[in-house]
N, C-alpha and C positions, 0 to 999 in steps of 0.2 A: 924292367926286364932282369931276370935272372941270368949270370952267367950262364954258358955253356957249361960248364965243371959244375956246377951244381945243379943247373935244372936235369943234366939227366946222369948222373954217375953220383948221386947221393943215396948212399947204402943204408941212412936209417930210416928216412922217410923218402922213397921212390916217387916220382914225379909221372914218369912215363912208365904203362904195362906194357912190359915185356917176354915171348916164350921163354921159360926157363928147360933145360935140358929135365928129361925127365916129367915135366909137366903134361898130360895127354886129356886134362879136363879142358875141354873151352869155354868162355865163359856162355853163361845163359842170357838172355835178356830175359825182361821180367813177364813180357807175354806169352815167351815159351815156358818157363817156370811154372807161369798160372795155367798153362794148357795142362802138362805134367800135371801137376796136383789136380786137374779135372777130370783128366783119365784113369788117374788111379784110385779118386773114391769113386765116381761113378762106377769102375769095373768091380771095386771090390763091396760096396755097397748099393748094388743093384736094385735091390730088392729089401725095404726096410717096414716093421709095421710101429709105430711109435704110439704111446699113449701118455696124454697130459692136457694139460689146462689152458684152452686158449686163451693167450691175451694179445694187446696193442690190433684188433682186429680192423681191418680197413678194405672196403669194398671199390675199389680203383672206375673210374668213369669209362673203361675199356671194360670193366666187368670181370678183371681178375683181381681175385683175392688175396690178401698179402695178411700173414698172422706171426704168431711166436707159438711154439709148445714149451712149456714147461711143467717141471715138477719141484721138489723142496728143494734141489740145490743145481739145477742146471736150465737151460734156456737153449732155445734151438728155432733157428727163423724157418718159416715157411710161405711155398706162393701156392697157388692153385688156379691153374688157368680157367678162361673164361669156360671151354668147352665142358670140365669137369666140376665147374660150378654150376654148372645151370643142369648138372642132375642132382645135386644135394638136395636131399630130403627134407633137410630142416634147415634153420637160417643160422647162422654161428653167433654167438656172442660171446663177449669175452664171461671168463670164469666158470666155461662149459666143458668139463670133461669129456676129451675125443678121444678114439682110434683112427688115425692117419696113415694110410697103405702108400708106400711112391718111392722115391729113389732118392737117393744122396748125389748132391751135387754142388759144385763151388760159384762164384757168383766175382770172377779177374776184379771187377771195378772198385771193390769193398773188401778183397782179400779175407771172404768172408765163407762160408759152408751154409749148406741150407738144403730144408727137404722140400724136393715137387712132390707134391700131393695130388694122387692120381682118385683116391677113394677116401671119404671121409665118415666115419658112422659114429651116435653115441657111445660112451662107454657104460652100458647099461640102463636099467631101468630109473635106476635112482638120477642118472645125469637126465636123462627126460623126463623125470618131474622136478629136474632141480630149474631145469629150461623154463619149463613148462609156469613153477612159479616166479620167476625171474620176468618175466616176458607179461602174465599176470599182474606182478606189483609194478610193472614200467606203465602198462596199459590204462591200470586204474587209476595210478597217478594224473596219467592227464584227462582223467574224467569221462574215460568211452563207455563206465560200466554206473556210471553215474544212473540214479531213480527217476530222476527229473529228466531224463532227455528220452525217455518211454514214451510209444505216444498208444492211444487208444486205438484198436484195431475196428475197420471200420466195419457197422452192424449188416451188413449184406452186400460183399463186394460182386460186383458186376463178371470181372476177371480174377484167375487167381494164377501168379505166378510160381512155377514149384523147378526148383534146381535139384537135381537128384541126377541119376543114372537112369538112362531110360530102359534097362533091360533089367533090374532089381523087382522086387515083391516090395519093396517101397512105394512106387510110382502108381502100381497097381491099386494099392490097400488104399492111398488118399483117392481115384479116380472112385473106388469103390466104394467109399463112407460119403466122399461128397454128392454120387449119387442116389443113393439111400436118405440122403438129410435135405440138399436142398442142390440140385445139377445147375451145374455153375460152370462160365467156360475156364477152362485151364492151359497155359501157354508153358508148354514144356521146354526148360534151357538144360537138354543135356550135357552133362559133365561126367568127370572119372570123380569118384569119392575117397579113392585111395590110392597113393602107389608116388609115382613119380609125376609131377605135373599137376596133379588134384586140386593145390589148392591157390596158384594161379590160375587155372577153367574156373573154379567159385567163385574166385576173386572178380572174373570177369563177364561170366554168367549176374552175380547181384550188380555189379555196375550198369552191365545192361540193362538191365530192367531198369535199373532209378535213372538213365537217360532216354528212354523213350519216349518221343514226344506224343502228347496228347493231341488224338485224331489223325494218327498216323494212318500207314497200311494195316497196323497190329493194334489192335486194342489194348493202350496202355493198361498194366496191373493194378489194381485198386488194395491188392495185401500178396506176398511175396513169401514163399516158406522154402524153407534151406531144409533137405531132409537126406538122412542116411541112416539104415539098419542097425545094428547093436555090432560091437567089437570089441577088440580090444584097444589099449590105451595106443599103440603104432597105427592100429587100423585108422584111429579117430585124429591120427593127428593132422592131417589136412584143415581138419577143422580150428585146431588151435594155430596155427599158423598168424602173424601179425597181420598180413596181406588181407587173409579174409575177415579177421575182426575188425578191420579199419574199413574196408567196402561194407558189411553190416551195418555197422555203427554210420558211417557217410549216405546208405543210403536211403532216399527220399521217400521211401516206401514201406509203411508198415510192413513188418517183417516178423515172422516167426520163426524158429526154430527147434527143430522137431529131429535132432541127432540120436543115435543111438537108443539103446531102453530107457527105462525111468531113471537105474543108476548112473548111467552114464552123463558126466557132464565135459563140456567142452569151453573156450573161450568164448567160440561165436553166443551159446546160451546164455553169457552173463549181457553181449551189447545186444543184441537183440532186443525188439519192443515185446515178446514175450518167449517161455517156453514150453514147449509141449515134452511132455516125458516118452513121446511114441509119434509117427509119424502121423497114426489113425487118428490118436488125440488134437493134431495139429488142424488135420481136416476139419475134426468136432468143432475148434476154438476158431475155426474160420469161418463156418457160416452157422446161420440157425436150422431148426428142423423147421420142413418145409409147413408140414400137415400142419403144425402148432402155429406158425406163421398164419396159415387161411384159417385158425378157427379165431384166433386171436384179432383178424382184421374182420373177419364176419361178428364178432361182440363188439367189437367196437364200432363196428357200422350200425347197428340196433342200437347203443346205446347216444350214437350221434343224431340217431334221427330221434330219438325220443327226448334225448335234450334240444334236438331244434325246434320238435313241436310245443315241446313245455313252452321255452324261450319265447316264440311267439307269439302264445298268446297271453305271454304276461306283458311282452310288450303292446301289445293291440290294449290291454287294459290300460298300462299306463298312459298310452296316448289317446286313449275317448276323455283320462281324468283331466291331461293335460289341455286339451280342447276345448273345456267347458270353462276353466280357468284363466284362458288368453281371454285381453282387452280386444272390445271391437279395433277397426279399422281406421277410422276416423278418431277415435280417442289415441290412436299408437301416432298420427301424422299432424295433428294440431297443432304440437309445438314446433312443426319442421316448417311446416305451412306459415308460419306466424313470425318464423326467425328469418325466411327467404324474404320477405313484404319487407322487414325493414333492413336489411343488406340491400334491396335492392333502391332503395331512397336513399340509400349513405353512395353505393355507388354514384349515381350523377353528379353529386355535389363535391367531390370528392376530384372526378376527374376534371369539373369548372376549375378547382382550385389548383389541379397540379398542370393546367393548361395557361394561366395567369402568371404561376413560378417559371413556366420555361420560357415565355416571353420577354419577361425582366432579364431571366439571365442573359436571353438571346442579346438585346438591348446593350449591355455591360459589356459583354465582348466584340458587340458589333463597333462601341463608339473607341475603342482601341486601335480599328484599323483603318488608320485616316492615311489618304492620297501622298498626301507631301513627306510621310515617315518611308513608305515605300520608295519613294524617287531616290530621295536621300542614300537610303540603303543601295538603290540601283548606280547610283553617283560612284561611292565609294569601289563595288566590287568591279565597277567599269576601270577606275584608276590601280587598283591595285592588279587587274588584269591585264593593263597596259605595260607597267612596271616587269612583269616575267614575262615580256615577250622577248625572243632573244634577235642582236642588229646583224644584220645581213655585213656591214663593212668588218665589224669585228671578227665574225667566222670567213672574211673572206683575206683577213691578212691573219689569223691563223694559218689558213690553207698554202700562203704563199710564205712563209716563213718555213712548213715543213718540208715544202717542193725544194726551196734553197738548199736546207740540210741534207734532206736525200739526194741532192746533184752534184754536191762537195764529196758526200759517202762513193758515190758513183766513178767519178773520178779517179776518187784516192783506192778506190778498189782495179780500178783498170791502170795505173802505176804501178801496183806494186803486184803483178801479176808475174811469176817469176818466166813464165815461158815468151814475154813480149821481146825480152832481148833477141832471144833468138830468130826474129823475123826482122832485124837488123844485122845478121850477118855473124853472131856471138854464136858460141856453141858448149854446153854444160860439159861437164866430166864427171862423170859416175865412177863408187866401185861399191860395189857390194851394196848397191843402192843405199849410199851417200853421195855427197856432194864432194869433189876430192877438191880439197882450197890452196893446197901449196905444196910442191915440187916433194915433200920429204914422205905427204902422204901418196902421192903416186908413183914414187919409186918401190913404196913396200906392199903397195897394190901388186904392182906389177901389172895387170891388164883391165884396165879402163873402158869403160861405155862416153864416148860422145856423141852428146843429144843435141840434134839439128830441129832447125822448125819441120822439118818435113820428116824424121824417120832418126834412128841411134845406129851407131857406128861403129863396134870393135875396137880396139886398140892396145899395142903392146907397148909399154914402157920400155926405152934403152937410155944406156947411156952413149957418148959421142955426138959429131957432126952427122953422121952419115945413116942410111936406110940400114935396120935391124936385121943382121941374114937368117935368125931364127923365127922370126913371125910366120902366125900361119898363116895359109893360103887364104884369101879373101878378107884379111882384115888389114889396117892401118899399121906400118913401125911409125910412132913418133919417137922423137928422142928429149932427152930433159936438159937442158943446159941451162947453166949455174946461172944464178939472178945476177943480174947489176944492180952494183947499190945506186939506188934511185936517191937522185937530187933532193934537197929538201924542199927547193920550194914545187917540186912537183908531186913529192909524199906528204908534203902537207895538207894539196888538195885532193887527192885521190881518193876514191872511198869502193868499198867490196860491193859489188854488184848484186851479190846475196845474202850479203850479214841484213 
């Protein structure tokens, strides 16, 4: 410890803060501090619009997003809560140039600044096809645009699934070609094709179709077409979305896609099993023409029955030639006929002789089991069974050797029972539930329990001859008077009643 003189009257290094005359700042703590500094950017930076490059992007399992802006010589964190994330139009990646609309605000825990990001948009056209290929070379790298994973679309589907908008001159032009070529049923999954939302409905729209089970209430899809009108490159981009290139590509059902015009291309077009340059194209690539279909099955109906009557009767020829050329009957079974006669002479002689072998064997193992090796053996297992039978006098001076030891244990347990003194006339002294054993621990007791065979009894320690005048009401004064020194040949033999 420091003196007094120096812990607090040292003028170069101060120990203890104290008002100084003149002083009117108080101090701040560091949570009022951090309020301060939150007050005063949020008030004077209200309202910020920022443009730069996102990186360190992080999508939080709460669904808010947490980023950096930057540009070539500065850095500036950002959050964007879940509500104003789940209207962003497009998905963020790092190295994607934004405009960020939201306010300036401090963050006490990290003594750090940072913008809430309330609206988020590209920064131009060039940053959306820079996304656009970013997003493209991530996709094909892992093989969704791959050749090999195309599958053939099937030659006359039953059902045809079509994701569109159902109020479009889309949905119209396929119902319209497909009736014209070959009417076929169609199961409409409406969706938005643009805007906010668009392309989680697609996303969800092609899943559903590739889980529908087969013989459901709905006639699962047998070919599936994704279609949307001609746009521009914002209009289409639902369709470049990763959500729905990844349900395309996942799902289980030939799929076409039929976006935009002929120029217009999107991601979904590359994973898709094929594409049409036009919605009406896609109908085309979906089924065949009907009328071509019945003349084509009516020529090939004539041609099947004139190859079946050809067929016939070339066959009918070769089986008259074949007919004349088979061996009779009895020349095809002569030699079966001739093989069975003498198997059936081998058998009798055969079982004489394996009737002779079992007899000898029987013999060999009969002359092994003779009368007197049995006894013998009965001899033996009768004495060795005699041997483990256990003697009745042995388990019965067991039993009385243990009855001895437990009537000794019995005894020696109702001797040393500390409460049988007491039914002799003895009585315990307690305090504070101990045993009190000698005059110097019941003086500093002071008030004492004596335990009788029948019930405990109060009692005040004094000192003197005579009755205590301070004891309370209903209890015992005993008084303590000084030991005599005991004779020795009487503390010789003396022993503590409770050691």
């Amino acid at each position: 410890m420091f003196p007094e003189s120096e812990a607090q009257y040292d003028v170069s290094g101060r120990l203890l803060a104290e008002e100084r005359a003149g002083d009117n700042a108080p101090p701040l703590s560091v949570s009022e501090l951090s309020g301060l500094l939150k007050r005063t950017v949020e008030d004077r930076f209200g309202h910020v619009r920022l443009r730069g490059e996102i990186s360190g992007f992080k999508r939080a399992a709460s669904g808010h997003l947490y980023l950096c802006l930057k540009d070539d010589s500065a850095v500036i964190d950002g959050v964007m809560w879940k509500g104003g994330a789940g209207r962003l139009a497009f998905n963020p990646q790092d190295g994607v140039e934004v405009i960020a609309t939201g306010k300036l605000t401090t963050y006490p825990g990290r003594s750090k600044y940072q913008i809430v990001i309330e609206r988020m948009e590209l920064a131009g056209e060039g940053a959306l096809m820079a996304l656009l290929e970013k997003l493209k070379a991530k996709l094909a790298a892992e093989g969704l645009f791959a050749a090999d994973r195309r599958r053939a679309l099937p030659f006359l589907p039953r059902t045809i699934g079509v994701v569109t908008s159902p109020t479009g001159a889309v949905i119209r032009d396929i119902l319209h070609r497909l009736a014209d070529r070959c009417p076929t049923d169609v199961l409409l999954w409406p969706v938005l094709v643009q805007g906010q939302g668009a392309a989680d409905q697609i996303a969800r729209a092609v899943r559903g179709f590739s889980a529908m089970p087969a013989g459901g209430p709905l006639p699962r899809p047998d070919l599936v077409i994704v279609a949307r009108g001609g746009g521009s490159i914002e209009d289409l981009w639902a369709f470049n979305e990763e959500v729905v290139v990844r349900a395309v590509a996942d799902c289980s059902i030939p799929i076409i896609s039929a976006v935009g015009h002929e120029t217009d291309t999107t991601l979904c077009d590359y994973a898709a099993d094929r594409r049409a340059p036009t919605p009406t194209a896609a109908a085309e690539m979906a089924v065949p023409v009907r009328a071509e279909l019945l003349n084509l099955l009516a020529e090939q109906g004539l041609r099947i029955d004139r190859a079946a009557r050809r067929g016939l009767a070339q066959a009918r020829e070769r089986l008259d030639v074949q007919v004349r050329l088979m061996p009779g009957l009895d020349t095809l079974l002569a030699p079966q006929r001739q093989r069975l006669d003498l198997l059936s002479d081998a058998l009798g002689n055969g079982l004489r002789h394996r009737l002779a072998d079992a007899r000898a064997h029987l013999g060999q193992a009969g002359g092994a089991l003779r009368p007197a090796l049995l006894r013998q053996s009965l001899v033996r297992a009768t004495e060795r069974l005699g041997r483990l039978q256990l003697r009745p006098d042995y388990l019965a001076r067991v039993h009385h050797d243990r009855a001895t030891a437990f009537d000794r244990l019995s005894r020696l347990f109702v001797s040393l029972d500390p409460d049988r003194p007491l039914q002799r006339g003895f009585a315990r002294v307690m305090a504070n539930g101990h045993v009190v054993r000698d005059t110097a621990a019941a003086r500093a007791a002071g008030t004492v329990t004596l335990r009788f065979v029948d019930g405990e009894v109060a009692a005040v320690v004094g000192e003197g001859g005579g009755p205590l005048e301070n004891a309370p009401s209903g209890d015992i004064s005993m008084t303590v008077k000084p030991a005599r020194k005991p004779r020795a040949e009487a503390a010789a033999g003396q022993q503590d009643l409770f050691s």
